[in-house]
N, C-alpha and C positions, 0 to 999 in steps of 0.2 A: 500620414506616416505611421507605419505598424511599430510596435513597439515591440524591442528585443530582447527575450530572455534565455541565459543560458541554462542548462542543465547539465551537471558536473557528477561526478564521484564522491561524496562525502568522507571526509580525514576526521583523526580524532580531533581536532583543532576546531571540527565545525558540531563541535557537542553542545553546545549551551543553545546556537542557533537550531538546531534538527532537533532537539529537547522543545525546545517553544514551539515550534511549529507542528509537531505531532500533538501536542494538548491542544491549541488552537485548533486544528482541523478536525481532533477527535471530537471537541465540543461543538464544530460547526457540523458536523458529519450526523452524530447521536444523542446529543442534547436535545433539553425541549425543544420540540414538543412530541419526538418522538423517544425517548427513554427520560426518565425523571434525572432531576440534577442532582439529585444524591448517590445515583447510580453510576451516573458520568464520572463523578468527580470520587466513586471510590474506582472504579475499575483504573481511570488517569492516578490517583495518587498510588498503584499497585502496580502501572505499568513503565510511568513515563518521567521517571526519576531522573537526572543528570546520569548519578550512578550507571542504570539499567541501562541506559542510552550509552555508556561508555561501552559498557561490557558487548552491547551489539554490536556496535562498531570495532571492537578490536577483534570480535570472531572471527575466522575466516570463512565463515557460511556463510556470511553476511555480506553483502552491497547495499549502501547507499544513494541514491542518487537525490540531486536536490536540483530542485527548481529556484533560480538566483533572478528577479528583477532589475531592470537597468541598475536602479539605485542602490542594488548590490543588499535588499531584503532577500530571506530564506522564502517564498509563496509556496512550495510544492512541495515536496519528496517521497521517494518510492523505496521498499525496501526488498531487495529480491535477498530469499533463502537457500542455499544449497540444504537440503534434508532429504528424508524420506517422504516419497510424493503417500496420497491418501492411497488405502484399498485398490479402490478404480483405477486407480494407473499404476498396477503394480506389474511390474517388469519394465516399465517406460523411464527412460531416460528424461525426468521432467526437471525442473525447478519450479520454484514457488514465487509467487510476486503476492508477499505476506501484506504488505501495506501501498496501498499509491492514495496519494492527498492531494488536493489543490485547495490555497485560501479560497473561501466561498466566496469572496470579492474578486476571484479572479476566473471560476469556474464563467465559460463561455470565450473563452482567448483561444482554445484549441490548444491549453496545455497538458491536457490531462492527456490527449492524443500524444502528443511528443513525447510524453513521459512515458508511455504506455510502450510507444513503438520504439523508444529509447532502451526498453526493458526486454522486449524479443529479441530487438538487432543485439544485444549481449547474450543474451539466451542461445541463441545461435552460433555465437560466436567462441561461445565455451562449448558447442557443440551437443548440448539438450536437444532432443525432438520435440520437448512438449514443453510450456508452462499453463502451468494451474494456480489459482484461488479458490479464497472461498468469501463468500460476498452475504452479507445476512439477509435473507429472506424476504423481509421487509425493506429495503433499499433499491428502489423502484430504480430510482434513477441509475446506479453504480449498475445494477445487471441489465437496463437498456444499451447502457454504456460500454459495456463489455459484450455483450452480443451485435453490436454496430461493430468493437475490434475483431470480431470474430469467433470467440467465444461459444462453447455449446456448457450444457449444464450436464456433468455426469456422475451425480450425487448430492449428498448432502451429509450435514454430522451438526451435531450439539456444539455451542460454543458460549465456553462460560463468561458473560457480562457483567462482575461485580457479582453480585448473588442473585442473579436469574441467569437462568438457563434458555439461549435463543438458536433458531437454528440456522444453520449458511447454508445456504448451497455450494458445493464443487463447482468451479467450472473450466475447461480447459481450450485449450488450441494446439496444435499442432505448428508445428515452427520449422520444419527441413526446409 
């Protein structure tokens, strides 16, 4: 029997939970043994404060979406941005899909798939052509990941990690 989880719209109600679970995924995502734990845990105490977590949620460039377990645990969530897309898609009607997580205990469910395609079929639906990220360099897995959703790489930029400087890649798809 498959086990069934939803993936909802995140409310300010779901802050404490979507607060946990972005530190948790950040620490399974760039913790040792690929970025030191003192770098983890300043860039998390700089970014992923109750507070800061509020203030995203009540933007309206902001979506949430979370990944809910039977047992009604937070395991996932994604954060699409309305903004300015990078350079490389300038004149394109793009959004951003700034954050997508899955607990490391749940990576291989095929949720990061639903999340992902959870995140176009809105994209689409607000009527974007394009969604972009940007995905760091060094994260083999995330841009396998994303080039299997379709994804091509068209660019890159600096992206400040606590006090180093690492670099992303761009990458984008096309969504009509």
């Amino acid at each position: 029997m498959k086990t069934s989880f939803q993936i909802r719209t995140a409310t300010p109600d779901d802050v404490i939970e979507l607060t946990d679970v972005a530190i948790r995924t950040m620490q399974e995502a760039f913790g040792p043994p690929h970025n030191p734990a003192e770098l983890v845990e300043a860039y998390i105490t700089n970014t992923f404060s109750v507070e800061n977590t509020r203030r995203e949620l009540i933007d309206s460039k902001n979506t949430f979406l979370l990944v809910i377990s039977p047992d009604q645990e937070v395991v996932g969530y994604a954060k699409l941005r309305r903004d300015r897309p990078p350079r490389q898609l300038k004149g394109q009607h793009a959004i951003e899909i700034q954050r997508l997580y899955v607990s490391a205990r749940q990576i291989g469910q095929g949720l990061g798939r639903q999340l992902m395609q959870n995140c176009l079929t809105r994209a689409r639906q607000e009527g974007y052509k394009a969604v972009w990220l940007g995905v760091w360099e060094r994260n083999e897995r995330a841009i396998a990941f994303y080039k299997r959703m379709g994804f091509e790489t068209c660019g890159w930029h600096y992206f400040q990690f606590g006090n180093e400087r690492q670099r992303d890649y761009w990458m984008k798809i096309e969504v009509q």
